[in-house]
C-alpha positions in Angstrom: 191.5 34.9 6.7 192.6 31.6 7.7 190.7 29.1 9.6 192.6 29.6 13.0 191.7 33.1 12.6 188.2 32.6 11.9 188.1 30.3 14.7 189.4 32.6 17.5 187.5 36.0 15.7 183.8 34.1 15.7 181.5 35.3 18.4 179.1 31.6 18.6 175.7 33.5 17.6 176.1 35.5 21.2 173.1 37.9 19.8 171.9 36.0 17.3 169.9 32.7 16.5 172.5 29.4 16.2 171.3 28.5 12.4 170.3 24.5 11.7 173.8 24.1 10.0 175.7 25.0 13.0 173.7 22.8 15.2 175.6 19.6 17.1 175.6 15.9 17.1 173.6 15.9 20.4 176.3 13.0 22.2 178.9 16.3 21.8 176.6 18.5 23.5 176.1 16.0 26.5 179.9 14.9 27.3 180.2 18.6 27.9 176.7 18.5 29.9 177.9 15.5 32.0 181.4 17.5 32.8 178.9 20.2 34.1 177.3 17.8 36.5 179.9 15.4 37.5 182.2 17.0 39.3 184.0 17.3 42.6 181.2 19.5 43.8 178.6 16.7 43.1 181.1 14.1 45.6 180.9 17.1 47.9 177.0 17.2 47.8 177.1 13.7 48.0 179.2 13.6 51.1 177.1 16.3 52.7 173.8 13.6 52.4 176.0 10.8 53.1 177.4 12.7 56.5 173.2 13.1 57.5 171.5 10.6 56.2 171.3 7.1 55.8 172.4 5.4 52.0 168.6 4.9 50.6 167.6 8.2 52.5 170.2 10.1 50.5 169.3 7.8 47.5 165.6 9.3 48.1 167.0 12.8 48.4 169.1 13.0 45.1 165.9 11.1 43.2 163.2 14.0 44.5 165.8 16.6 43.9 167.1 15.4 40.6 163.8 14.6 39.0 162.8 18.1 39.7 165.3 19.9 38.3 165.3 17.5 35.3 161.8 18.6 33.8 162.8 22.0 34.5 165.6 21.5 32.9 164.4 19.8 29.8 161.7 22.7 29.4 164.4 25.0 29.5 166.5 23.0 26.9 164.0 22.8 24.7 163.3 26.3 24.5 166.6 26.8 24.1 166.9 24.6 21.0 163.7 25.7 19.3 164.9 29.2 19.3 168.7 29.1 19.1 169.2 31.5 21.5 171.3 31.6 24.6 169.2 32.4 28.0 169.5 35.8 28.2 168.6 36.8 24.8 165.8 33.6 25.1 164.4 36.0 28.2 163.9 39.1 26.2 160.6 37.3 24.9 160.4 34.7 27.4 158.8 37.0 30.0 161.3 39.5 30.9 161.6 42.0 28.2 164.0 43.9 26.3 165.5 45.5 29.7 164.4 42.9 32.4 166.9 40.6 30.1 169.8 42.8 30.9 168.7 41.9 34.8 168.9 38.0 33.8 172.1 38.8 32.0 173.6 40.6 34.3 172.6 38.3 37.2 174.3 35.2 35.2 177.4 37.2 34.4 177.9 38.1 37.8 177.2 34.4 39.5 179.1 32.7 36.7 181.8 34.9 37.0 182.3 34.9 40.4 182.2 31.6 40.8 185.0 31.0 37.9 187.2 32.8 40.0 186.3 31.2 43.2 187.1 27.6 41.6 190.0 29.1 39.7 191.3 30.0 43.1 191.0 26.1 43.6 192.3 25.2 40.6 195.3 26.9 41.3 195.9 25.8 44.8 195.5 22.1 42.4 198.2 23.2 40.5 200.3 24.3 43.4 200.7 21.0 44.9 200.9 18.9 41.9 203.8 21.0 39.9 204.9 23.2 43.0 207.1 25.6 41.1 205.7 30.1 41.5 203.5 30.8 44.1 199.5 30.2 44.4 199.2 33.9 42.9 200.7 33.0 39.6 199.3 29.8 39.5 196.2 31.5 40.0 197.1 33.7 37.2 198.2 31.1 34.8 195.6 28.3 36.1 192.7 31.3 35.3 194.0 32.6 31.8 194.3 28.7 30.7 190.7 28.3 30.8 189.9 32.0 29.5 191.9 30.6 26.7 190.2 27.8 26.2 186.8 29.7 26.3 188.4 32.3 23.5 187.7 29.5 20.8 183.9 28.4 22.3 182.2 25.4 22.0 184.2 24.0 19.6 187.5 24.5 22.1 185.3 23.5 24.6 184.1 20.2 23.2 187.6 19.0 23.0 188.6 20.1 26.0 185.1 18.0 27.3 186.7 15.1 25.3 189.5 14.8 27.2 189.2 16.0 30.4 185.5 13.9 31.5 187.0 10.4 30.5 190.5 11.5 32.8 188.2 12.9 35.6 185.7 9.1 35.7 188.9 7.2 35.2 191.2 8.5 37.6 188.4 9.3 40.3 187.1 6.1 39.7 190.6 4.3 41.1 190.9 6.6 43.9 186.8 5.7 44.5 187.9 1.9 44.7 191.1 2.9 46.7 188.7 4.5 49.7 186.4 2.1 49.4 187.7 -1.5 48.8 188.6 -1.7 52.7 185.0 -1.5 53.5 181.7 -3.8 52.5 179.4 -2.2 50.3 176.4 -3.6 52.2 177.5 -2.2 55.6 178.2 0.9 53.9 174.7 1.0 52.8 172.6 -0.4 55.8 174.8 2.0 58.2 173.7 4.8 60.3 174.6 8.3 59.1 177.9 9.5 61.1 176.7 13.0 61.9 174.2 15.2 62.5 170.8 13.9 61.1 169.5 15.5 58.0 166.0 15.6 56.9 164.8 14.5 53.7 163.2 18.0 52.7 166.7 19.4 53.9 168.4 16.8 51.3 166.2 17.7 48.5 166.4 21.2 49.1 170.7 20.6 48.8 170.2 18.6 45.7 167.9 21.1 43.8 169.5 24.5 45.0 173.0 23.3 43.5 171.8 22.6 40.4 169.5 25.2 39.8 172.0 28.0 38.1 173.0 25.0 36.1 169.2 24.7 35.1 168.9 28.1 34.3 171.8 28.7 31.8 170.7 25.2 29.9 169.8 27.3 26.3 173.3 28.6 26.1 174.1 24.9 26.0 171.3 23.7 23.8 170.8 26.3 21.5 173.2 24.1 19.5 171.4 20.9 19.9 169.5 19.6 16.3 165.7 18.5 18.4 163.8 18.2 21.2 165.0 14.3 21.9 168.4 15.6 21.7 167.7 17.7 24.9 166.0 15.0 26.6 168.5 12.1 26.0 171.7 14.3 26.8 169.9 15.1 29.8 168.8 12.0 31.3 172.0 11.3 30.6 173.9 13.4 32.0 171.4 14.0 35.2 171.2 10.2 35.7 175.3 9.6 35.7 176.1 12.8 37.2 173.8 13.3 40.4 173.4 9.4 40.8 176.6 7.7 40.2 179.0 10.6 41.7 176.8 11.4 43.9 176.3 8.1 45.5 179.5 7.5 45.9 180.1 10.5 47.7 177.6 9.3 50.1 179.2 5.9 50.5 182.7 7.7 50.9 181.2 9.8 53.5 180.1 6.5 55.2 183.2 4.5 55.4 185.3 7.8 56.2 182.5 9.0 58.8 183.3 12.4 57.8 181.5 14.8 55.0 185.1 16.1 53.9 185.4 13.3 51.1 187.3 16.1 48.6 190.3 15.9 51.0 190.3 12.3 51.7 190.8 11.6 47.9 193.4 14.1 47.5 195.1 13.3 50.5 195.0 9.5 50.6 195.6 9.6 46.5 198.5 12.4 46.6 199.6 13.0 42.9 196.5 11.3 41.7 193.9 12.9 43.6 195.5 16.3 43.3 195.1 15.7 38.9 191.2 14.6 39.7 190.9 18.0 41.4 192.9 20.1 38.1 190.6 18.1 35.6 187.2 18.3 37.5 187.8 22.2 38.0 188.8 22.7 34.4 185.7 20.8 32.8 183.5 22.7 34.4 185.1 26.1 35.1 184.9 26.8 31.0 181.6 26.8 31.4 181.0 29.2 34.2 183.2 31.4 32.3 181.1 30.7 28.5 177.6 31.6 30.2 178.9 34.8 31.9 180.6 36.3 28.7 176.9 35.9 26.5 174.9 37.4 29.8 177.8 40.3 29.7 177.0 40.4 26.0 173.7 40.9 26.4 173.7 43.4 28.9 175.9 45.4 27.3 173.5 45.3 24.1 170.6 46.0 26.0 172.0 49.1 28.8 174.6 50.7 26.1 173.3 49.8 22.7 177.1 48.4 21.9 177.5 45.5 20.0 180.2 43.3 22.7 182.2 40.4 20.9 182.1 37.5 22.9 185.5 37.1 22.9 186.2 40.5 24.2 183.6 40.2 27.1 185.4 36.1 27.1 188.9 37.9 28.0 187.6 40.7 30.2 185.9 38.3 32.6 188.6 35.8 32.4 191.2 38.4 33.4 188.9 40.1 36.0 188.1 36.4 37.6 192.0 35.9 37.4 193.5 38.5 39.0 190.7 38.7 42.1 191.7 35.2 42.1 195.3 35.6 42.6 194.4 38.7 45.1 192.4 36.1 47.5 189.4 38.2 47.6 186.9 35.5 45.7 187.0 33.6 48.7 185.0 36.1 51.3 182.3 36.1 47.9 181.1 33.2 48.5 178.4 34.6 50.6 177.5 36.8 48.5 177.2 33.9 45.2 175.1 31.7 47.6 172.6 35.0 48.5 172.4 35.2 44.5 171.0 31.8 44.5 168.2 32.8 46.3 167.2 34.8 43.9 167.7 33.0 40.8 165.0 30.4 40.4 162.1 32.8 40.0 163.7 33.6 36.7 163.0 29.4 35.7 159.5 29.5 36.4 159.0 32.9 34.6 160.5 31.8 31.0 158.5 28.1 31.2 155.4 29.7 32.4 155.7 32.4 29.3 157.1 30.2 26.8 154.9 27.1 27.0 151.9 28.7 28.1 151.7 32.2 28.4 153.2 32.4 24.7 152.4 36.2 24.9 155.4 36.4 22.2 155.4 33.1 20.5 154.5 34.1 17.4 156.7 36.3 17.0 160.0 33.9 17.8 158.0 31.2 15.7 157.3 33.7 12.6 161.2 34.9 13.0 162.4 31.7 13.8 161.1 30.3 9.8 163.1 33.1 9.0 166.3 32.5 10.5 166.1 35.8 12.5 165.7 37.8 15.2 161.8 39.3 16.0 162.0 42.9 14.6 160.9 44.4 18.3 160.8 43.1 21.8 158.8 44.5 24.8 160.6 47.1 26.7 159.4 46.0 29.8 157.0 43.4 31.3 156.4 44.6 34.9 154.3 41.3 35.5 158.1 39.5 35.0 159.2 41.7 37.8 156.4 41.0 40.1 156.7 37.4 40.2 160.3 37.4 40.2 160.0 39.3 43.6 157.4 36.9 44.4 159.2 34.1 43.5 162.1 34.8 45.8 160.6 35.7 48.6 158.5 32.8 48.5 161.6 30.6 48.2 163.6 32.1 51.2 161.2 33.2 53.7 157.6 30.2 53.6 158.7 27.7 56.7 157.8 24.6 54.3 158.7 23.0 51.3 161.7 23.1 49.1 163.2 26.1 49.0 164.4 26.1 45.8 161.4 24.1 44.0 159.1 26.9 46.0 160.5 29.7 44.4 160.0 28.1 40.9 156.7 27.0 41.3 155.6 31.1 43.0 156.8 32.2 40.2 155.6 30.1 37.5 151.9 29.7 39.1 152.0 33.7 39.5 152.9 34.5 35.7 150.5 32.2 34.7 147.4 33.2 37.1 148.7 36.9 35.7 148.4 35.9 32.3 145.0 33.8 32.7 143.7 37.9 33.2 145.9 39.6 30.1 149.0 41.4 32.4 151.5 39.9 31.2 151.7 42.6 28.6 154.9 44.6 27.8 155.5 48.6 28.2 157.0 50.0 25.0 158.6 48.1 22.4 162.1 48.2 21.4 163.8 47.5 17.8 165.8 44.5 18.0 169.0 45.3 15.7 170.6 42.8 13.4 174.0 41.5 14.8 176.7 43.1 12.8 179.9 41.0 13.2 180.7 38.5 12.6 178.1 37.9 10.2 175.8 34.8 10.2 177.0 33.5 7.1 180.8 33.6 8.2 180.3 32.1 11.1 177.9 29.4 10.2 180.3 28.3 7.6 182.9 28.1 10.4 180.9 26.1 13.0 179.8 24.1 10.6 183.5 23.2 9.4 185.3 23.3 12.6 183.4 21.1 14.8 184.3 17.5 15.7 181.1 15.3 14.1 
């Protein structure tokens, strides 16, 4: 078979452990972090603060939110890397179970997915006013099936695509950045009163940390291929510290000399033909991703409910297709609600894995004695009902106590209730299920084409 071939038929260790010879230099692993973070959304979030709250307010706001959902990132990542597994198939012994992971998965698959095709359905309308040309329903098509494409060949497509697409989006927004802004003084911009509504600092957090946390959560499938712990921490810091900082920032000093929170518009508007290409190249570099994560949750759902082996690519096309056409239909855009009510419930799931993993370690042994191995543990808990519990607990903590972070609340419920649960043995599983060695492609195969195919 030839390499092409073996490129497009290779599944990126969807069920499987990423072995140490498919692992990545860690600066590939962060350009494609960074393009997760920086991104119109993060000028949005920015311009949001910027709108409410005074510069060194906002700066406040991004540092409390930031540094919080940097450790619990990190944690994650480095779980992630030890094990070489993506964050669903991490969860099966990371709290959750054999069949509480399908939940995770499923939950992930669904989020990430929708939101692919509700910034697909931007994407196109990018697409529409830069080339003109069919109308937004086949750009929504095309615009949706480019990425899916892109996806097809994993992270090796998707570090190339991260390659080109990051230093277009800094460079390009960076000129229309200096076009908004060089009419103003930068230290009137920052002593200035916010133009709107005043925003608290717990409500500024709260914005900061609940738009990264999904981010937080699918870390592992990112840096299962990272070589070791300072890896995850450097790409992080890295990424964090230019993506939430820098871009956001300047979303809150564009929100200040525009007096208006719609700073997406303002660029595209004021930049035409140049702002419209920022809005293509921010989607695209981040929309791959969305799409990645949700084919390994769909995966791994489909393992774990209908015993069926899934190739990632299959579940890669089936998503990308389904995103696509909803796209094109228009009907992503009343789903929004429903994405944002899945955030509520997704941080629990943080707390749970760091609180089992690093502490707990009910099934540590096991992924460590494996792990030596190269493999898979032999069983995994059916169930672990204590998982469930402080999920529950978790979320309701987060949406409904009248204090605190919303977001951060929910982790911590849930990561203080596993481990008080744990401190009295019930963390235990129900039943044990066989975990079945993947069957194609095999390890070997596609180690040897990782290994071969990646850019060094």
């Amino acid at each position: 078979m030839s390499g092409t071939a073996n490129a497009v038929g290779r599944d990126d260790f969807s069920l499987s452990r990423v072995p140490e010879s498919a692992r990545r230099p860690w600066f590939s692993i962060a350009v494609q972090r960074f393009g997760q973070i920086a991104s119109f959304h993060q000028f949005l979030l920015g311009a949001v603060l910027g709108f409410g709250m005074t510069f060194w307010n906002a700066v406040l706001a991004i540092t409390l939110g930031a540094a919080i959902m940097e450790v619990i990132t990190v944690l994650l990542g480095v779980a992630g890397m030890r094990e070489g597994l993506s964050t669903s198939v991490l969860t099966r012994w990371s709290g959750f179970g054999h069949r509480g992971s399908a939940l995770v998965g499923l939950l992930m698959t669904i989020s990430l997915a929708g939101w692919f095709g509700v910034q697909n359905g931007a994407f196109a309308q990018g697409l529409s006013n830069l080339l003109g040309g069919p109308p937004l329903w086949a750009w929504s098509l095309i615009g949706g099936m480019l990425v899916t494409g892109i996806v097809v060949f994993g992270i090796h497509g998707m570090a190339w695509t991260a390659y080109l697409t990051v230093p277009a989006f800094l460079l390009l927004s960076g000129y229309a950045i200096w076009d908004g802004l060089r009419m103003h003084s930068l230290s009137e911009l920052m002593s200035s009163a916010p133009p709107g509504p005043a925003l608290s600092l717990a409500a500024g957090t709260t914005l900061v940390s609940g738009a990264f946390i999904m981010g937080a959560i699918m870390t592992p499938d990112l840096t299962r291929f990272n070589r070791s712990t300072g890896d995850v921490v450097k790409q992080t810091v890295l990424s964090v510290t230019l993506g939430e900082f820098v871009i956001g920032l300047i979303g809150v000093l564009l929100a200040h000399a525009a007096k208006t929170s719609d700073v997406v518009n303002i660029i595209t508007s004021s930049s035409g033909f140049l702002g419209t290409l920022i809005l293509v190249a921010a989607i695209l570099k981040v929309n791959d991703w969305n799409l990645y994560c949700a084919s390994l949750g769909l995966v791994n759902t489909i393992d774990v409910l209908l015993g069926k082996r899934t190739n990632r690519i299959g579940a890669t096309l089936g998503l990308g297709l389904l995103g696509s056409v909803l796209s094109a239909l228009g009907i992503l855009g009343q789903f929004q609600g429903f994405l944002t009510w899945i955030g509520v419930i997704s941080p629990p799931i943080a707390g749970i894995i760091i609180a089992e993993y690093f502490l707990v370690r009910s099934w540590r042994p096991v992924l460590e004695e494996s792990r030596a191995r190269g493999e898979l543990p032999a069983t995994a808990p059916t169930w672990v009902p204590a998982a469930v519990a402080c999920w529950v607990f978790g979320a309701v903590a987060g949406a409904f106590l009248p204090f605190g972070i919303p977001t951060l609340t929910s982790v911590l419920a849930a990561f203080l209730g596993y481990l008080l649960l744990g401190r009295f043995g019930l963390t235990r599983g129900i039943g044990s299920t066989p975990t079945a060695a993947p069957t194609a492609p095999s390890t070997k195969e596609e180690e040897h084409r990782v290994a071969s195919h990646h850019p060094h």
